[in-house]
N, C-alpha and C positions, 0 to 999 in steps of 0.2 A: 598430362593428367595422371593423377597416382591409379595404377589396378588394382593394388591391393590395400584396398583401403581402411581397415578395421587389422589389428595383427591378434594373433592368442593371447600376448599381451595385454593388449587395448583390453577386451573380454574379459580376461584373468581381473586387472584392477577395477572395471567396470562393478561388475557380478559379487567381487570379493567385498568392495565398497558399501553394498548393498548388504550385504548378509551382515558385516560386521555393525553397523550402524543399529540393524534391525537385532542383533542378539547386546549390543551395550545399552541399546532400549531397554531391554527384557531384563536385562542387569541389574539397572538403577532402578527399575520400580518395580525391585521385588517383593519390598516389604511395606507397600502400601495397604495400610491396614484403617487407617480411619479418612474420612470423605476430605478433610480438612488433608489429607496426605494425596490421596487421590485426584484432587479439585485443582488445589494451591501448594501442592508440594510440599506442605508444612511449616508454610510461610517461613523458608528458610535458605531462597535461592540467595545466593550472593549477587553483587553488582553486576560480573560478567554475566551471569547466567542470565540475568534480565538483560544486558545489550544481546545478547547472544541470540536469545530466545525473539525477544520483538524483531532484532534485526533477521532474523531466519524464518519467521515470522513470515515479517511485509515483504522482503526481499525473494520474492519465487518466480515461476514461471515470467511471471507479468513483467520484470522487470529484464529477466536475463535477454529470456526472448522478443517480449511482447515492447519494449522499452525500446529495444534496439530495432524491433521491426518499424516504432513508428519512428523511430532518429531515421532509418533508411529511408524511411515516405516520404515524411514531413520535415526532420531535420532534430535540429537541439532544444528547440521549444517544449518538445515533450519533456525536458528539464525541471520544468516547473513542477511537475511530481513530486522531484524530491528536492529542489531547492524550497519551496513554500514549502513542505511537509514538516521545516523546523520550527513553524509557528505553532503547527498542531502538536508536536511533541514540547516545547517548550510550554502548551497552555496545559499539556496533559500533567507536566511536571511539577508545576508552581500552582496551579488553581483546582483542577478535577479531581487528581489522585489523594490530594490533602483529607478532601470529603469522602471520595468514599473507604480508603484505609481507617481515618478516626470512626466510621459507621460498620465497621469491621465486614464488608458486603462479599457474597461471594460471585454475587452476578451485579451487573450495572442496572438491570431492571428489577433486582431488590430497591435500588435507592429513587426507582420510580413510584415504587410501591409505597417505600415509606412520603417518599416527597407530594404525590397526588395517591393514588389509589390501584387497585386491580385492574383496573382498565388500561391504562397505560404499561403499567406492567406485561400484562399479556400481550399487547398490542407489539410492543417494542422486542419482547421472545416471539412471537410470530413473524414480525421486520429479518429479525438478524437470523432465522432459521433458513429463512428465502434467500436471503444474502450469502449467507455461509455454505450452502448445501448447492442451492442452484447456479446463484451470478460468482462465489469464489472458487470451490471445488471443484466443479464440473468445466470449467474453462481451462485450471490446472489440469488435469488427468489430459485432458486434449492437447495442450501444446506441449507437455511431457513425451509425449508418446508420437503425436507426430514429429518433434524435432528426433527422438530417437530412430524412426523408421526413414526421416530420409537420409540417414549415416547409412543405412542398409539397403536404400536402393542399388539396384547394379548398375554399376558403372556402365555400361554401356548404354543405358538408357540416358544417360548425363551426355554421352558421347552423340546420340542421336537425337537432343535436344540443340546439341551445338551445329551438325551438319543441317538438322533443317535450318537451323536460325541465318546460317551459312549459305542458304538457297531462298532466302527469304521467307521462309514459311515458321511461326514461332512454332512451337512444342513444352507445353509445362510440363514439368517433372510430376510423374504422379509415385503414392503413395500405395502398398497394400492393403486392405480393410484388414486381413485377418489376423496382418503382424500388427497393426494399430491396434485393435481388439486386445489382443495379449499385453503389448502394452500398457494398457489402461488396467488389465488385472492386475498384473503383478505388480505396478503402484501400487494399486487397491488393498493388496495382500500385505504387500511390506509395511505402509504406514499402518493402516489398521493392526497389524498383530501388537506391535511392542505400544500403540497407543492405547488400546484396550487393558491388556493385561497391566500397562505400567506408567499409568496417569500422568498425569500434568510433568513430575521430577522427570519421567524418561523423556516427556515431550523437551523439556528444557536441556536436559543433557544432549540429545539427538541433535538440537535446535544447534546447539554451539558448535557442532563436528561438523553439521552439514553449513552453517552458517563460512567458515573455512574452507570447506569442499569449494563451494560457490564463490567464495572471492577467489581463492586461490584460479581457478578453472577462468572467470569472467576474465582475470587480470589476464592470465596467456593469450587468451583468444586475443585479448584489445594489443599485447604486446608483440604476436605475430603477423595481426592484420597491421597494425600500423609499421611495424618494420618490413612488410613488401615494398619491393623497389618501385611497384604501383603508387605506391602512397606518398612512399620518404618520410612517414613518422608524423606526429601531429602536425607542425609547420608544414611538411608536402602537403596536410591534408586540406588544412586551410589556404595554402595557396591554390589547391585544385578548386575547393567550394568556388575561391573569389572567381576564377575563372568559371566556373558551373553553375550550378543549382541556386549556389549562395544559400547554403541549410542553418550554416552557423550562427542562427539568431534565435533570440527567446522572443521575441515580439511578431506576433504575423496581426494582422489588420484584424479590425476589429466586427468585422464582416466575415471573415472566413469562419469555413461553411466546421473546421476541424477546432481550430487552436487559437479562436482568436483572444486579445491581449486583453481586453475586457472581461473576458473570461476566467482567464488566469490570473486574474487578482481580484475575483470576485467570488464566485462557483465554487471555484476551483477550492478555497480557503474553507468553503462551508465542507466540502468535500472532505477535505484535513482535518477538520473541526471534528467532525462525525468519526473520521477513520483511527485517530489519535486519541481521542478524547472518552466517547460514547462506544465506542466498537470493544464488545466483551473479547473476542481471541486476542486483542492485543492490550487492551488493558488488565487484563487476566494476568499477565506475564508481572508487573507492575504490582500487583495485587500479593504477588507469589513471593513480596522481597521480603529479606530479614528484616531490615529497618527503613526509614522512611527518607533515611540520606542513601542508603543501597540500591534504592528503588528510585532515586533522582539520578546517582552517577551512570545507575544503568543506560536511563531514556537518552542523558544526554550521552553518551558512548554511542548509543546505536545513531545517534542524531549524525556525528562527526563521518561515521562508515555510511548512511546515507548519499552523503555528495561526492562521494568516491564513484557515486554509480554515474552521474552522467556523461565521466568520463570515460570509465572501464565500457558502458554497455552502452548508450546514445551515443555519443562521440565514434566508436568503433563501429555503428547503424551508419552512421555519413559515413565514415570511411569503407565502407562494406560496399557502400553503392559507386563507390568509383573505384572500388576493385575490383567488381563482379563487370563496372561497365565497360574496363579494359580489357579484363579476362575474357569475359563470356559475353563478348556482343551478341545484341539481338533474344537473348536467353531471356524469356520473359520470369523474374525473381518477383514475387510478391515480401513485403516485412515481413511477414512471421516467418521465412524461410530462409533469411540472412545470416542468424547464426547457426541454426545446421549445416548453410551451405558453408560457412567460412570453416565449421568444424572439419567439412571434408575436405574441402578443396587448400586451409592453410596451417592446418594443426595434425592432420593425420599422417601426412606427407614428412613430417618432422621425425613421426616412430617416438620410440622409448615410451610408449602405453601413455600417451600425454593424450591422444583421443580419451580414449579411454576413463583419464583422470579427469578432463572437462566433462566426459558424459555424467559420469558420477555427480560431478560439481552442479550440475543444470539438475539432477533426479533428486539430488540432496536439496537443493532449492525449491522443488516439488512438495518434496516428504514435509520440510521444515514449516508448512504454510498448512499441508492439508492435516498435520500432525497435529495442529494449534487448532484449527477450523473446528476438527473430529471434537478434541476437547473439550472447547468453547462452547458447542452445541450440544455434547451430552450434558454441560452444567448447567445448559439455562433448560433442560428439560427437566431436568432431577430437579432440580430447587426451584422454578416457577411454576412448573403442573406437575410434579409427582410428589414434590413435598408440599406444597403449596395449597393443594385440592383433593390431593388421591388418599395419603397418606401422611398427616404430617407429625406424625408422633414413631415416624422412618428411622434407623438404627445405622448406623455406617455401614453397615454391611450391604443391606438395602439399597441404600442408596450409590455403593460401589458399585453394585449387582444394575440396575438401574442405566447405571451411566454406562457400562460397559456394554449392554444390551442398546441403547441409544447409537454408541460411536457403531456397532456391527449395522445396524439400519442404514445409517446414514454413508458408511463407506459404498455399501452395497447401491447403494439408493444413487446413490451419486455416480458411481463409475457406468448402472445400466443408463442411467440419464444423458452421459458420456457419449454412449456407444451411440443413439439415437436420438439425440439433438446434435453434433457437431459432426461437419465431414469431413474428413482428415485432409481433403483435397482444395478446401475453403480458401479464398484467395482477402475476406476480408480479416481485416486485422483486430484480433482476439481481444486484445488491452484494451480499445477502443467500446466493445460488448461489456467489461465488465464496466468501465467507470459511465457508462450512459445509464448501464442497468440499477448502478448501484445508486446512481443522483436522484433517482426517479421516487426511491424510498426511504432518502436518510434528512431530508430537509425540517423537518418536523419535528425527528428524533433529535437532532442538532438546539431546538429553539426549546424545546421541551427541558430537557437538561441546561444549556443557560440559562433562560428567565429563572427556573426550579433554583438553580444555584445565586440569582444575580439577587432576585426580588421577593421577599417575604408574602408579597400580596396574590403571589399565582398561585390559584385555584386547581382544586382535584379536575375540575369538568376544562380550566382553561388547557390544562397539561394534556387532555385527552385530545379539543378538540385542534390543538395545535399539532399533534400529529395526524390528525384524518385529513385535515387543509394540505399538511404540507403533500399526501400520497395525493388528493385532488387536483392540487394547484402542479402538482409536477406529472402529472399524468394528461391533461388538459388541458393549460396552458398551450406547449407546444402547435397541436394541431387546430386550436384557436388562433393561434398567433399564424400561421400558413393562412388560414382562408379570411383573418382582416385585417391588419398591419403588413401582415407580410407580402399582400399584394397590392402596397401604397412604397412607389418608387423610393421615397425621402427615405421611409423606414428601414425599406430593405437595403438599399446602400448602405446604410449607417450597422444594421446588425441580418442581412442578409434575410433572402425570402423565408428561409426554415430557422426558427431559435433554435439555436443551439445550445446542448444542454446544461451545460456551467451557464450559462445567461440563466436557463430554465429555472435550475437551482436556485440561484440567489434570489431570484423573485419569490420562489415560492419559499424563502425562508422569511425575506419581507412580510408576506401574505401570512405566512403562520405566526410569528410575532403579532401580529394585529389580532388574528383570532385571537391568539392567547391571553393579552392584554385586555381585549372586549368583553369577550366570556370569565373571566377573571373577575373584571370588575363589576360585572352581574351577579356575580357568583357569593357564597360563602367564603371565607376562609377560615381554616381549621388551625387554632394557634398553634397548637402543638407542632404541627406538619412544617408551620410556616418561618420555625427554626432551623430548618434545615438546609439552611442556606449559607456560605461562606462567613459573614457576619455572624448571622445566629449558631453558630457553630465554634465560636470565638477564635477563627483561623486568620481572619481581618478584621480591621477595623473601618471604619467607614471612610474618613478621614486616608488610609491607606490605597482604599477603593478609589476613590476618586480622583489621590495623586498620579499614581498608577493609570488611571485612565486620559489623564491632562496631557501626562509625556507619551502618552501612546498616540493621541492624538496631535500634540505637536511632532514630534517623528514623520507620522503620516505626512504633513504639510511640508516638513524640511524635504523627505523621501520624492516628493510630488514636484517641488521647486528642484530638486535635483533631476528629474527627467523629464525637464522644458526644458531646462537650459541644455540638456544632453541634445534632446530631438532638434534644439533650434542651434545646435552646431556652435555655441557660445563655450563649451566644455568637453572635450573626450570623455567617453565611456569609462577609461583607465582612471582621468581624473575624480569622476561621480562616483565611481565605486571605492576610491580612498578614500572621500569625503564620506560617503554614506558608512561605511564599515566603520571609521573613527566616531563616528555620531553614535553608531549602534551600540560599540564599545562602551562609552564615557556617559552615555546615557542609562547604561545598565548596572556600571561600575558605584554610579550615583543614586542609583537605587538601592543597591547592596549595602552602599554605606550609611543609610539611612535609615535600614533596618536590620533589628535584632538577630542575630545567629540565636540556636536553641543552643543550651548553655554544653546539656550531653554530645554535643557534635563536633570532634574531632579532625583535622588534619585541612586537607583542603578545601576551600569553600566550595561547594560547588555550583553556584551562582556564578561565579568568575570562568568557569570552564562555558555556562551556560551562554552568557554574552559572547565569549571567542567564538561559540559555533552561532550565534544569530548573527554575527557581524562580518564570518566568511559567506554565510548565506547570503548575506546585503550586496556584498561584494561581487560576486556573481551575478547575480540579478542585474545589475550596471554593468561589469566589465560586459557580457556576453549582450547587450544589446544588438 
């Protein structure tokens, strides 16, 4: 066991990491002088800046840590995060972003406003403020700060975890409250300064360093842990699975109580839907491009560095757990505590301030998420209820003045939230709190914004009360379904005594559709409104609509014959994932050629980049059954 496990080094690049980030923040948004500078950067970010930004963005705590804690529980299925999240990104690219860039919007609940009315508007900034402050922020701060404190537990406490375990008696490793405490400020401090003072452009510039921080760091950890002689490198790891756990699957039954497979291609995609598409911090990034081919090459860039994760960070969660099970018998390790432990026990050991440089990597991944959150949230304050109701004849200055008063509430808001909902000592796994928390609220916001997009005929009162069903239907559902299906044997074999909440979701996005539709057709419709839709926006043609819809649906049925004949052993995995990738290819390749390029658009298609990354995505999905 290493004793000296942090060097001055480690510290030095740690700490220096931090400063430097937080004063090149402070740099790049010096001169933001109008709201449109402050919001959106000045609608002038390049393509990197948008992969940069969204991928530093999504890519935070949840996935370095929380991702890998549930690869160590549960396995590779937690994949499905970000292998399906290329559907949400690629509908956010070709379909959402078209509308609201031509509608020049600066929050996503303007285009509520325009599409149905104030009600939905507010309704939807009310949604994302809960989401953003409470179920993203506040889980951030937490596994930031505990994974940094147990790098600073004493070693000796690690040592006498291991002789009880060694006399039969377990012993968890605990944490300090008061170094925990501190760590949550000094996040709080760091991202907050340079996001206040230096709007959206510092958020974006920050996003791209620490976006590098965080691969760079996740890649060593997964390159250490898999080069121990424990492992023998991904081959040892999968020959240990086959012998063990067997984690290496995307598919668990369709009953399980965590991850079941019906899930993951149902829920799970409204989930995507919602987090890609409707979600203001990360369509904001999107919002922020030069042009509207800069802001496509971006999404799909961040798409490609997406699937890199469930190798670097789930993949190295399996392998974590048959290292720690060699290592540290009997040591009871909870997920969330897999990659601190591996930071101690196989990267600090190494020297050359490479702890150090991963700690940075994991706090950058923090900054880059709650950097975007802070933003995200003082915009839809300023422009849905401060310009909107209070003040709306607001001057940039105001409303800089506004939003910067907003991000100091909400950092502040969120870290005491921190301190006194989360206990650093928690054994259940963090990732698992935000996407239950977050399904609970976005199903409605999801149906709300498609029909609003699909259909000319949805109504101001349909689009409202398609989000009040969907917070009903996902709030309710549930422990309706526990006390009378769920206690009918046939049912609960089939999807288990508790619904589980990707099931949850999808139904209640069904259920909101129906309201929407019902009350719609009762309803008025307002013509003017009722242009604002894909069609009436002349982005498609109807005729395009429905081709696009035909091959989406024969895919699904090629996709579905391809995993029968998988499950019924008529075809290898290796085989279905060729076939399925070449379909996805030649399918999209045949779309492109069918329609027009804009005449102004230069150099690479990037539709063709778009299919290579939906068609490695296909490919995965099959190989890793």
């Amino acid at each position: 066991m290493n004793q000296q496990l942090l060097s001055p080094l480690d510290f030095t690049i740690f700490f220096g990491s931090l400063i430097l980030v937080m004063i090149i923040g402070l740099w790049a948004g010096r001169r933001e002088e109008t709201a449109e500078d402050f919001y959106l950067a000045g609608k002038d970010a390049r393509w990197w800046g948008v992969a940069g930004s969204i991928f530093g963005s999504n890519v935070s705590a949840n996935h370095i840590v929380g991702m890998m804690g549930v690869g160590f529980s549960l396995g590779f299925v937690e994949s499905h995060f970000e292998i399906t999240a290329i559907a949400g990104l690629l509908l956010l690219c070709y379909f959402f972003l078209p509308v609201y860039r031509k509608l020049n919007i600066y929050t996503l609940s303007d285009y509520l406003s325009r599409r149905y009315d104030d009600r939905s508007r507010v309704a939807y900034a009310i949604i994302m403020i809960t989401i953003i402050v409470v179920i993203m922020m506040v889980p951030a701060f937490y596994i930031g700060s505990r994974s940094l404190n147990i790098l600073l537990v004493d070693q000796s406490q690690i040592q006498a975890a291991l002789d009880s375990a060694a006399a039969g008696n377990s012993a968890k490793i605990q944490i300090n409250y008061t170094t925990y405490i501190i760590g949550i400020l000094v996040m709080a401090v760091v991202a907050g300064s340079y996001t206040i003072f230096g709007g959206l452009k510092a958020v974006i510039i920050t996003d791209v360093i620490q976006s590098v921080l965080m691969l760079g760091g996740a890649a060593l950890v997964a390159y250490l842990t898999f080069g121990q002689a424990e492992i023998g490198g991904w081959s040892g790891m999968r020959a240990l699975d086959a012998k063990g756990k067997d984690l290496m699957h995307l598919y668990l039954p369709m009953n399980h109580p965590g991850r079941p497979w019906t899930g993951m291609l149902s829920g799970l995609l409204i989930l995507h839907f919602y987090y890609w598409s409707a979600n203001q911090f990360i369509v904001q990034r999107a919002l922020a491009a030069r042009s509207d081919r800069e802001a496509r090459i971006g999404i799909v860039t961040a798409g490609f560095f997406k699937l890199i994760i469930p190798f670097i960070s789930i993949g190295t969660g399996v392998a974590a757990f048959y290292y720690f099970q060699a290592t540290m018998p009997g040591v009871p390790v909870d997920g969330d505590t897999a990659f601190p432990m591996l930071m101690r026990e196989v990267v600090a050991p190494v020297g050359w301030g490479l702890a150090g440089l991963v700690a940075a990597g994991l706090i950058g991944a923090i900054l880059s998420s709650v950097d975007s959150m802070l933003n995200s949230a003082a915009t839809l304050i300023t422009f849905d209820v401060y310009k909107r109701f209070i003040n709306p004849e607001a001057t940039d200055k105001q409303l800089i003045r506004v939003g910067r008063q907003c991000i100091l509430l909400f950092v502040i808001g969120s870290a005491f939230l921190t301190i006194f909902i989360f206990d650093p000592n928690s054994e259940k796994p963090f990732f698992t709190y935000v996407a239950s928390h977050q399904s609970r609220l976005i199903a409605g916001l999801v149906v709300a914004f498609g029909v609003g997009m699909l259909w000319k005929g949805a109504t101001a009162t349909g689009g409202f009360a398609a989000i009040i069903t969907g917070l009903v239907v996902s709030y309710g559902l549930p422990p309706l379904y526990a006390m009378t299906l769920g206690q009918k044997k046939t049912i609960a074999s089939l999807f288990g005594q508790n619904l589980n909440f990707f099931h949850a979701v999808f139904v209640a996005a069904i259920v909101s559709t129906l309201a929407h539709v019902i009350v719609s057709k009762i309803t008025m419709t307002d013509e003017r409104k009722s242009q604002l839709t894909w069609h009436g926006l002349g982005l498609i043609s109807k005729e395009q609509l429905a081709s696009y819809g035909k091959r989406l649906l024969l895919s699904a049925l090629v996709f579905a014959g391809l995993g029968s004949c998988m499950v019924n052993n008529f075809i290898s995995p290796a085989v279905a994932a060729t076939f399925g990738s070449c379909w996805t290819l030649c399918i999209i390749a045949f779309s492109v050629k069918q329609s027009q390029r804009k005449d102004n658009e230069k150099g690479i298609d990037d539709r063709y980049l778009a299919g290579i990354l939906a068609s490695c995505a296909v490919f995965i999905l099959f190989y890793f059954y």
